[in-house]
N, CA, C and O atoms as a GROMACS GRO file, in nm:
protein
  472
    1UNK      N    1   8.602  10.131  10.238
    1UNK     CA    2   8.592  10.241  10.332
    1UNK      C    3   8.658  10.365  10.272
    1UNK      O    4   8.757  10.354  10.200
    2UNK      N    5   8.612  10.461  10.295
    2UNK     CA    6   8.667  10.574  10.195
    2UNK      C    7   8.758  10.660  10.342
    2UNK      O    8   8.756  10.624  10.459
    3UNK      N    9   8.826  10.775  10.285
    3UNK     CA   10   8.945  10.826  10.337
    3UNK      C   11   8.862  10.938  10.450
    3UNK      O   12   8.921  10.969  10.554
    4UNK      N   13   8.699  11.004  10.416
    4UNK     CA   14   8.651  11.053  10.514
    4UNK      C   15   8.655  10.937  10.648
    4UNK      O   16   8.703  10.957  10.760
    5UNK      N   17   8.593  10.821  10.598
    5UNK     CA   18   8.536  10.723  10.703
    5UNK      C   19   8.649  10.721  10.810
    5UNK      O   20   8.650  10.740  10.932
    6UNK      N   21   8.753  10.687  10.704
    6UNK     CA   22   8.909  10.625  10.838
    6UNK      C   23   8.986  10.769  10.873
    6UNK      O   24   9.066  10.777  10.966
    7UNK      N   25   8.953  10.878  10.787
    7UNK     CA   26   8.949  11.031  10.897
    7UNK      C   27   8.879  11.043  11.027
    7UNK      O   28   8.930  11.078  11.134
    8UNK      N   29   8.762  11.011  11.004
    8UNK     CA   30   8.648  11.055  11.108
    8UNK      C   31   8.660  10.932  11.211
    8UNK      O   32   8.603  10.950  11.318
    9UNK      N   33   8.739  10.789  11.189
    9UNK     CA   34   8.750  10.672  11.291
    9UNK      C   35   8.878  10.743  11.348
    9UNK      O   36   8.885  10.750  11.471
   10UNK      N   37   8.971  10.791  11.281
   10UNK     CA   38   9.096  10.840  11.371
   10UNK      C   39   9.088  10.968  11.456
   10UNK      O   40   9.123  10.998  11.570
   11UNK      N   41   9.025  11.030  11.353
   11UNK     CA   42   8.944  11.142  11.446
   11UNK      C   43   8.897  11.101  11.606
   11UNK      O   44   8.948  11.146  11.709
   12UNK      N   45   8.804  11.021  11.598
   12UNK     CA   46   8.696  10.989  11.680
   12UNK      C   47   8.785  10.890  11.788
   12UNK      O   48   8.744  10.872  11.902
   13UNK      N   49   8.936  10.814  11.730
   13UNK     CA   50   9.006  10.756  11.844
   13UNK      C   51   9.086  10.870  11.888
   13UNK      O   52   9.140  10.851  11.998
   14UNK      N   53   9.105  10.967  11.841
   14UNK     CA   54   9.224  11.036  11.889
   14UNK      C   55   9.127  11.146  11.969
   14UNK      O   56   9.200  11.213  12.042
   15UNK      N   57   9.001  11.182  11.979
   15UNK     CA   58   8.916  11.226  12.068
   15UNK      C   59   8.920  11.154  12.217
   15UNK      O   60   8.974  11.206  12.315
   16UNK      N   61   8.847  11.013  12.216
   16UNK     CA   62   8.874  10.910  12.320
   16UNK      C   63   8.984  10.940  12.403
   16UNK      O   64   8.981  10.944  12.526
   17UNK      N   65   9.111  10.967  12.311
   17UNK     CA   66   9.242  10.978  12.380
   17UNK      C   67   9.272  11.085  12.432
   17UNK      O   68   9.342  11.078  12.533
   18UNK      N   69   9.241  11.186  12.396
   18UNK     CA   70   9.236  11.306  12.438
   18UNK      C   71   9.184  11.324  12.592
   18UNK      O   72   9.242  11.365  12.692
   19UNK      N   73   9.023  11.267  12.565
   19UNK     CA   74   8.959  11.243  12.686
   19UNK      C   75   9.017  11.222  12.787
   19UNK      O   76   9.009  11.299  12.883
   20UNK      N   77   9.121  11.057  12.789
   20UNK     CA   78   9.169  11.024  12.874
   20UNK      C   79   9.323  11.076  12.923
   20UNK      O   80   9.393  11.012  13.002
   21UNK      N   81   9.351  11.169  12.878
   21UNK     CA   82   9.504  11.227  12.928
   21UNK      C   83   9.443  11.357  13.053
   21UNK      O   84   9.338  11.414  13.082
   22UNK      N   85   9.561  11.354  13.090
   22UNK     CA   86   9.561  11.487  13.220
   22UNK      C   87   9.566  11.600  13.156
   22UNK      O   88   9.593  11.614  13.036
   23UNK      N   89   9.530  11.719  13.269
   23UNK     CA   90   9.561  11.842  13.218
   23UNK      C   91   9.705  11.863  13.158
   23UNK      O   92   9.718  11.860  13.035
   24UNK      N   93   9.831  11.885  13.251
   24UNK     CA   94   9.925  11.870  13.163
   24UNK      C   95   9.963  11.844  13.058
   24UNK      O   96  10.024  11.907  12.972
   25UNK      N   97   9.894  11.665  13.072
   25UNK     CA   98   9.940  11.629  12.919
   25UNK      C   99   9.876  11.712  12.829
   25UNK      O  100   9.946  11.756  12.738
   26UNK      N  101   9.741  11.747  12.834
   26UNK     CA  102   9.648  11.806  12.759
   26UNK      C  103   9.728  11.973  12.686
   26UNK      O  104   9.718  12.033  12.579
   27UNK      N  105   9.798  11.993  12.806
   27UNK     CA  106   9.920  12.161  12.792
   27UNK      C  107   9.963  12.138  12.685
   27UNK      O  108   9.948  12.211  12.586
   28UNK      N  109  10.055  11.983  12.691
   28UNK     CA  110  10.147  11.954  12.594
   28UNK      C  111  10.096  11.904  12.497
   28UNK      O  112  10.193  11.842  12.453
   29UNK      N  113  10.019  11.883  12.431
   29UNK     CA  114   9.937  11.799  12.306
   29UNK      C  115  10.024  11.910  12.185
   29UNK      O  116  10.088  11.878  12.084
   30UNK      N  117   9.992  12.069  12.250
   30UNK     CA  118   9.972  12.129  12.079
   30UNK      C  119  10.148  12.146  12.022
   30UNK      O  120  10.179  12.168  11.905
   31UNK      N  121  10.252  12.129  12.145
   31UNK     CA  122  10.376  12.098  12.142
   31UNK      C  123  10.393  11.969  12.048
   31UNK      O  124  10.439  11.978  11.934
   32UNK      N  125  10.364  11.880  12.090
   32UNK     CA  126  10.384  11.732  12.088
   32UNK      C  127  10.333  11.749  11.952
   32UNK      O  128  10.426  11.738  11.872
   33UNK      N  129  10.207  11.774  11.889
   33UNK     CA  130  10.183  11.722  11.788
   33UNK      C  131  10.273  11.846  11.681
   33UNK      O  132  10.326  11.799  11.580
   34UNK      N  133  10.285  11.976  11.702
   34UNK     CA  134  10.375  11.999  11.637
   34UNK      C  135  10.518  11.983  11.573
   34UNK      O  136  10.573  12.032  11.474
   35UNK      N  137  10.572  11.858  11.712
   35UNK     CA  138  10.700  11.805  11.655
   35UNK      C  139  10.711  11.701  11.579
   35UNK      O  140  10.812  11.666  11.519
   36UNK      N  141  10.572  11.632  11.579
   36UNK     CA  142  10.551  11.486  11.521
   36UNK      C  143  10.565  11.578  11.356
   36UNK      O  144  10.655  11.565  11.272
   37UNK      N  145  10.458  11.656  11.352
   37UNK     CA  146  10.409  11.709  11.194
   37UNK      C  147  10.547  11.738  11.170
   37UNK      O  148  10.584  11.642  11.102
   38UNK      N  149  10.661  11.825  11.189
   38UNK     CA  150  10.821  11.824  11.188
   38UNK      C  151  10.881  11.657  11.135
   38UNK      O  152  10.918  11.614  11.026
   39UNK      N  153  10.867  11.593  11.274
   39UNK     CA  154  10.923  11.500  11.232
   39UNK      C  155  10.869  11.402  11.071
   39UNK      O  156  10.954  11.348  11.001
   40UNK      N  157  10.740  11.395  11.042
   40UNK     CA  158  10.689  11.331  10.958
   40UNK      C  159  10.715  11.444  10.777
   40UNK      O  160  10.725  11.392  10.666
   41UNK      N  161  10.718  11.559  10.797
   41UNK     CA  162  10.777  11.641  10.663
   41UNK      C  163  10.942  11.618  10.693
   41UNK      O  164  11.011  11.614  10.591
   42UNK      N  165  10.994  11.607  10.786
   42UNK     CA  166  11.151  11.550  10.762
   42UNK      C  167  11.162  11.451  10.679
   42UNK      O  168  11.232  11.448  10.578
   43UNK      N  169  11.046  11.314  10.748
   43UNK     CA  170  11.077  11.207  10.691
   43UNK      C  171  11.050  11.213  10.576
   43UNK      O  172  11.148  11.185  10.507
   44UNK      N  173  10.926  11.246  10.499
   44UNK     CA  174  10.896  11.262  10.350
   44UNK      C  175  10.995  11.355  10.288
   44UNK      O  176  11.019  11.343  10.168
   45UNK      N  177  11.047  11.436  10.351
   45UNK     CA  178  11.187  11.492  10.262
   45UNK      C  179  11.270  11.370  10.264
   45UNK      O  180  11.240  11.299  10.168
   46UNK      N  181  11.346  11.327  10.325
   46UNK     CA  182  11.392  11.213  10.271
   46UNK      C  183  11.394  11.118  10.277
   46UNK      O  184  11.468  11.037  10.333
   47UNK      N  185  11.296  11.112  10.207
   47UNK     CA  186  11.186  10.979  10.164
   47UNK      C  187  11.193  11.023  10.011
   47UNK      O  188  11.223  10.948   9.918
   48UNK      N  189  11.156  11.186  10.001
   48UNK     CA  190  11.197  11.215   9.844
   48UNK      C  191  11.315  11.226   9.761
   48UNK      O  192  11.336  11.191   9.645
   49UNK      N  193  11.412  11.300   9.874
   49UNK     CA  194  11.533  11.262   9.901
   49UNK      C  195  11.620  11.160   9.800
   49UNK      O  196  11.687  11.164   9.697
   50UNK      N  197  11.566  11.048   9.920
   50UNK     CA  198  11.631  10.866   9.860
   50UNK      C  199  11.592  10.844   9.730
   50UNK      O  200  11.670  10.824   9.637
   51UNK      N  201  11.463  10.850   9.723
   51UNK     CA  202  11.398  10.856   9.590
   51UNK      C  203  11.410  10.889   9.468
   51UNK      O  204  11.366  10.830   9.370
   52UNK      N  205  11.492  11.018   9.473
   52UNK     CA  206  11.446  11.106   9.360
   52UNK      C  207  11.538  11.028   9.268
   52UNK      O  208  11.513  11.100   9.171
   53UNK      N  209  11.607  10.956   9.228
   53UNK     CA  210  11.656  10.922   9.116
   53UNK      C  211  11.565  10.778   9.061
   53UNK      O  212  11.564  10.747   8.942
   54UNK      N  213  11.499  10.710   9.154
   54UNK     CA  214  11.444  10.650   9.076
   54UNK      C  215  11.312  10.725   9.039
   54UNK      O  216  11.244  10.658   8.961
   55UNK      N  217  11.253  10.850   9.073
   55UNK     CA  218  11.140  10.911   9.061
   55UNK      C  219  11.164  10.956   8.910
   55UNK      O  220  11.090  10.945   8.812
   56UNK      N  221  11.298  11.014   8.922
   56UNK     CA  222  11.330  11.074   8.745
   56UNK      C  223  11.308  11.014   8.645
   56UNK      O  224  11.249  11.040   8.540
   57UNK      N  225  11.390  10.880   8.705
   57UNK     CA  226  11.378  10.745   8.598
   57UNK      C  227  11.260  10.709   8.538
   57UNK      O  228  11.261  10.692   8.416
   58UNK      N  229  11.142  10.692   8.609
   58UNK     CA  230  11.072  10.660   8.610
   58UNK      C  231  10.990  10.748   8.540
   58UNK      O  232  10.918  10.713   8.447
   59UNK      N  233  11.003  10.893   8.597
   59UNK     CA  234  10.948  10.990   8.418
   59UNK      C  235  10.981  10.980   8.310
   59UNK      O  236  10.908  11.008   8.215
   60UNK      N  237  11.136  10.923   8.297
   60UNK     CA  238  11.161  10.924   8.177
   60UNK      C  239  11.129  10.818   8.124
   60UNK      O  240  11.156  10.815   8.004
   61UNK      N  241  11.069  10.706   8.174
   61UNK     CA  242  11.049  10.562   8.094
   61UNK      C  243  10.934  10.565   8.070
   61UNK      O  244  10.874  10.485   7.998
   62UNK      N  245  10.864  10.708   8.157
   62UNK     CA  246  10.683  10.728   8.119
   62UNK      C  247  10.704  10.733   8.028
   62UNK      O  248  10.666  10.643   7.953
   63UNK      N  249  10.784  10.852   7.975
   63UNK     CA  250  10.811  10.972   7.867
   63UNK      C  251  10.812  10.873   7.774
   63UNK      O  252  10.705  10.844   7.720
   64UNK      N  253  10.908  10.818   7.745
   64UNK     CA  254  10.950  10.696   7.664
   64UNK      C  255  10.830  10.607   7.595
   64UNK      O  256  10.796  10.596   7.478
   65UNK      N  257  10.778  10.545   7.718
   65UNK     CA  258  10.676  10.461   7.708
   65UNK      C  259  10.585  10.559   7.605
   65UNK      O  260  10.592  10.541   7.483
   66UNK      N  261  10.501  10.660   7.661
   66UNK     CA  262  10.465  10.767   7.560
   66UNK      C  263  10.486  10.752   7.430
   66UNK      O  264  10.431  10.682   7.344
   67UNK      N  265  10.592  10.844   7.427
   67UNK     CA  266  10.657  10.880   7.279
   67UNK      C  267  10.636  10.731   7.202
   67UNK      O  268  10.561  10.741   7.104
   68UNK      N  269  10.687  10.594   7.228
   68UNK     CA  270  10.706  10.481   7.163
   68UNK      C  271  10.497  10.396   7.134
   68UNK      O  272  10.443  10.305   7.070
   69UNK      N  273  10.468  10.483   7.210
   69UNK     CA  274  10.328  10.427   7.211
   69UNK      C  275  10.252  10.514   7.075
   69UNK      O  276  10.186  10.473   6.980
   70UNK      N  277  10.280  10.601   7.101
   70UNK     CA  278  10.199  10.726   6.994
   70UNK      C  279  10.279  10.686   6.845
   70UNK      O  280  10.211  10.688   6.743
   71UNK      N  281  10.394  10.659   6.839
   71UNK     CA  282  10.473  10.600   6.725
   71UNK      C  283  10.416  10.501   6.713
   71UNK      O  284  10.374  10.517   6.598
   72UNK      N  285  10.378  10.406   6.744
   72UNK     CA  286  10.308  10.293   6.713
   72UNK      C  287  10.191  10.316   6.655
   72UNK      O  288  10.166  10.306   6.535
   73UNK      N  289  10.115  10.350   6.746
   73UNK     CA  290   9.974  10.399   6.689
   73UNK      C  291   9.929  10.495   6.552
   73UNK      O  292   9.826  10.497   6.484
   74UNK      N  293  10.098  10.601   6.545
   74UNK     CA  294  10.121  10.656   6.453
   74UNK      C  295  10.128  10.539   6.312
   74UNK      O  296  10.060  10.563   6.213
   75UNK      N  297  10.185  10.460   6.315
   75UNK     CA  298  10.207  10.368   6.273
   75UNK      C  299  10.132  10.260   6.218
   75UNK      O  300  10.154  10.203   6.111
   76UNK      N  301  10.022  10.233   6.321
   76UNK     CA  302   9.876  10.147   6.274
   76UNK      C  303   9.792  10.242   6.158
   76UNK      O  304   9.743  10.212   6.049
   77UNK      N  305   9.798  10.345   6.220
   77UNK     CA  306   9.704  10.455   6.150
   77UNK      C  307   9.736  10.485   6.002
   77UNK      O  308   9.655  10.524   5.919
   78UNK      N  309   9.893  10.454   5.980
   78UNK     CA  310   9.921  10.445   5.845
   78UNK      C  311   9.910  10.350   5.768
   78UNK      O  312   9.841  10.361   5.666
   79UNK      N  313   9.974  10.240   5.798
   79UNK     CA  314   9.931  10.156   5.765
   79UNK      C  315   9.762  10.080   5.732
   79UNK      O  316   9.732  10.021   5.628
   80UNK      N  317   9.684  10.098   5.832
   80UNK     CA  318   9.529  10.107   5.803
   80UNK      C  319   9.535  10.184   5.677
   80UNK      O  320   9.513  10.122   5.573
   81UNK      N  321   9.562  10.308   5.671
   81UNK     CA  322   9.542  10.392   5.517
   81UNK      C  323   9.574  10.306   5.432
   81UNK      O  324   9.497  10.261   5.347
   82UNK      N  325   9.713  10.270   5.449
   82UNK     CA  326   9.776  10.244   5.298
   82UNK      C  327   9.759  10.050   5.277
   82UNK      O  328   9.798   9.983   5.182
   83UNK      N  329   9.718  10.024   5.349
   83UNK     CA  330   9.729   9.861   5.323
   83UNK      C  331   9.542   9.808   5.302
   83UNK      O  332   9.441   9.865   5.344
   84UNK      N  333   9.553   9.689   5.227
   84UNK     CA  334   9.441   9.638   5.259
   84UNK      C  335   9.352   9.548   5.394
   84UNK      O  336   9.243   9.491   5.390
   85UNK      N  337   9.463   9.568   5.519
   85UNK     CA  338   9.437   9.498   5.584
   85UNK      C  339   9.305   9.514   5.624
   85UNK      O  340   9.258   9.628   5.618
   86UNK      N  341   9.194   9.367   5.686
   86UNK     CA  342   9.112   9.428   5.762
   86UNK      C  343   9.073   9.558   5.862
   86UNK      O  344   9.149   9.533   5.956
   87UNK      N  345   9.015   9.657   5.895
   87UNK     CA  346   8.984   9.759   5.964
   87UNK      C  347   9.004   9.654   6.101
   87UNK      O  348   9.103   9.646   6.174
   88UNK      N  349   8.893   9.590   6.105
   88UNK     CA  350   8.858   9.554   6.278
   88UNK      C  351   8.962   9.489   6.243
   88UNK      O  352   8.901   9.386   6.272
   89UNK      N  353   9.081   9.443   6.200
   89UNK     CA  354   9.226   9.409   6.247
   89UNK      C  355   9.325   9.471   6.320
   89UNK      O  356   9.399   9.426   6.407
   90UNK      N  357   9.315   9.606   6.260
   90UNK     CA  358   9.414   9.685   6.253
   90UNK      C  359   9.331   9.753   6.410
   90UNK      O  360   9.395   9.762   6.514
   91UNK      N  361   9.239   9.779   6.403
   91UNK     CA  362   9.172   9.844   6.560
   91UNK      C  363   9.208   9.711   6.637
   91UNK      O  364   9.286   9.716   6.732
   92UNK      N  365   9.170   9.633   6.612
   92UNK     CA  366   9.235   9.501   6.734
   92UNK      C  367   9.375   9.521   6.776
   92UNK      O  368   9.420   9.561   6.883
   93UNK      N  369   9.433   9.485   6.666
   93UNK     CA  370   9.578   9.517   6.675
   93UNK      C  371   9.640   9.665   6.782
   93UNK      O  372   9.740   9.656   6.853
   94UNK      N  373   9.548   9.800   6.770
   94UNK     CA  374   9.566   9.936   6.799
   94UNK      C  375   9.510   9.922   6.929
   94UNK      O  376   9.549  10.011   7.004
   95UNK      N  377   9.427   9.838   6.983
   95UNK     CA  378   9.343   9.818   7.105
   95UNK      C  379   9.485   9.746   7.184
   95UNK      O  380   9.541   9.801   7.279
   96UNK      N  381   9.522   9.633   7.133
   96UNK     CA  382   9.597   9.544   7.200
   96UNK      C  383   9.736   9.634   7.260
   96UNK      O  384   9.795   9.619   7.367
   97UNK      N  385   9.764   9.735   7.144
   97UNK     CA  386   9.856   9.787   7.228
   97UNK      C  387   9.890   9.919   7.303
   97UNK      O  388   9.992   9.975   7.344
   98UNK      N  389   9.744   9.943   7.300
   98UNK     CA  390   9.689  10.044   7.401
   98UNK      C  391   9.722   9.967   7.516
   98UNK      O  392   9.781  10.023   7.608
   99UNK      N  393   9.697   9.867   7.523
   99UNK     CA  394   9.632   9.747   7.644
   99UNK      C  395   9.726   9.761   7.707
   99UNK      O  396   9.731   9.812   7.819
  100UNK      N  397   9.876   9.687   7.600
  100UNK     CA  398  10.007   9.654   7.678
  100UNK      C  399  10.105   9.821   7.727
  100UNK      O  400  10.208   9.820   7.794
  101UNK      N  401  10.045   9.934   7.679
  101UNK     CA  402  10.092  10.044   7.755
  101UNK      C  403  10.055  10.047   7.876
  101UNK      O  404  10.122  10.081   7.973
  102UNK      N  405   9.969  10.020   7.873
  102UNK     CA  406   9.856  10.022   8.015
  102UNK      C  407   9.907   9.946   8.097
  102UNK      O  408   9.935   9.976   8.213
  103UNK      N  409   9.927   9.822   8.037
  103UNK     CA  410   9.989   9.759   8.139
  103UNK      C  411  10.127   9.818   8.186
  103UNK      O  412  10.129   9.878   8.293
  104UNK      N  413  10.240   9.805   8.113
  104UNK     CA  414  10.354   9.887   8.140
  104UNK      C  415  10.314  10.039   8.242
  104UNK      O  416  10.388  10.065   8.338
  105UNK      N  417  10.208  10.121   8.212
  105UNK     CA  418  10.224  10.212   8.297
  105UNK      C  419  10.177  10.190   8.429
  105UNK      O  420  10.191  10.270   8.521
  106UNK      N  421  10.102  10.042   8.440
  106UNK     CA  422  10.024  10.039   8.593
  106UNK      C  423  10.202   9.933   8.655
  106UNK      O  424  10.254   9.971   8.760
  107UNK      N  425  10.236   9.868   8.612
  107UNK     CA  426  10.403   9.822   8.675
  107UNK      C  427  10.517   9.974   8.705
  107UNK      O  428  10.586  10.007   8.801
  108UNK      N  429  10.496  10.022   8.597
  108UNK     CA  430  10.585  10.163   8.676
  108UNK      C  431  10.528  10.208   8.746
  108UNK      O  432  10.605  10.245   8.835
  109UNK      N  433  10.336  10.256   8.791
  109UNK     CA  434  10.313  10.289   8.860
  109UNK      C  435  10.363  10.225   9.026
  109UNK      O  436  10.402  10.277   9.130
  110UNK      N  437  10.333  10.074   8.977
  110UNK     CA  438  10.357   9.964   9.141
  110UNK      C  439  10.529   9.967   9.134
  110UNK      O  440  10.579   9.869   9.188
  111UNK      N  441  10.587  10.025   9.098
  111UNK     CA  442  10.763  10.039   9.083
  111UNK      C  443  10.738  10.122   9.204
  111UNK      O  444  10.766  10.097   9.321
  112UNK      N  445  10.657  10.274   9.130
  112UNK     CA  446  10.687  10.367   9.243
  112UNK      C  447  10.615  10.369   9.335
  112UNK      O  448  10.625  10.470   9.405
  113UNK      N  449  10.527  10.280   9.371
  113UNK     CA  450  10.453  10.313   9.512
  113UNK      C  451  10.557  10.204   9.586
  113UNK      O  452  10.578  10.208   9.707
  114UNK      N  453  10.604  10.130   9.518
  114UNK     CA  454  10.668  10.019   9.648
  114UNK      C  455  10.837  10.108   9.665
  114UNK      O  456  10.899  10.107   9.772
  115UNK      N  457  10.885  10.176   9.542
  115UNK     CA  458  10.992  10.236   9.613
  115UNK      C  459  10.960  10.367   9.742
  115UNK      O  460  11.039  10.407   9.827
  116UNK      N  461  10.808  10.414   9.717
  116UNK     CA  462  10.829  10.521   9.786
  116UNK      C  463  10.750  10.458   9.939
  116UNK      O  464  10.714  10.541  10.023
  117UNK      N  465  10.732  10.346   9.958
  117UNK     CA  466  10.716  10.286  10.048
  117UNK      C  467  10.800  10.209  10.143
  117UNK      O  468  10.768  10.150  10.246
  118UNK      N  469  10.944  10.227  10.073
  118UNK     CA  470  11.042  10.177  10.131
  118UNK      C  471  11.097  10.275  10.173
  118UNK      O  472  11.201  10.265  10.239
   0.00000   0.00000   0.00000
């Protein structure tokens, strides 16, 4: 289901609901929902808040991850020059640890969605 679909279903319940409130309440809706939108940028402030030190961290172990990946690869690439090893070795080898960055960056990614979910 894509993010229009479950827009346009919340949409379409929060219409229903609308429907069914009184005039009054209806007065107070544009109050009410203005304190919620308040209350919910409070919470994501600190939400970023709590966060932000493991958010830093977590750039810097990108960063890291980075820099130590491109050194590597820096590294295959020379070696390919200067050695006789097989080619489709050395690309296997350069594939494989493309792979395991990848992996490392999709675990920091699930680091930070579960810290910023807490």
């Amino acid at each position: 289901m894509t993010d229009q679909q479950l827009d346009g279903g919340a949409a379409l319940g929060y219409s229903s609901q609308l429907l069914s409130f009184s005039l009054d309440r209806l007065k107070k809706e544009p109050k009410l929902l203005a304190e919620e939108e308040l209350r919910l940028q409070r919470a994501l402030q600190t939400t970023a808040t709590t966060h932000y030190d493991a958010f830093i961290k977590t750039a810097s172990c990108l960063q890291t991850i980075d820099t130590e990946l491109n050194s590597v690869c820096g590294h295959l690439d020379h070696l390919l020059q200067v050695s006789s090893l097989d080619g489709a070795k050395c690309s296997s080898l350069k594939r494989w640890a493309h792979q395991e960055a990848f992996v490392q960056n999709m675990h920091v990614q699930i680091n930070i969605d579960v810290h910023a979910s807490a």
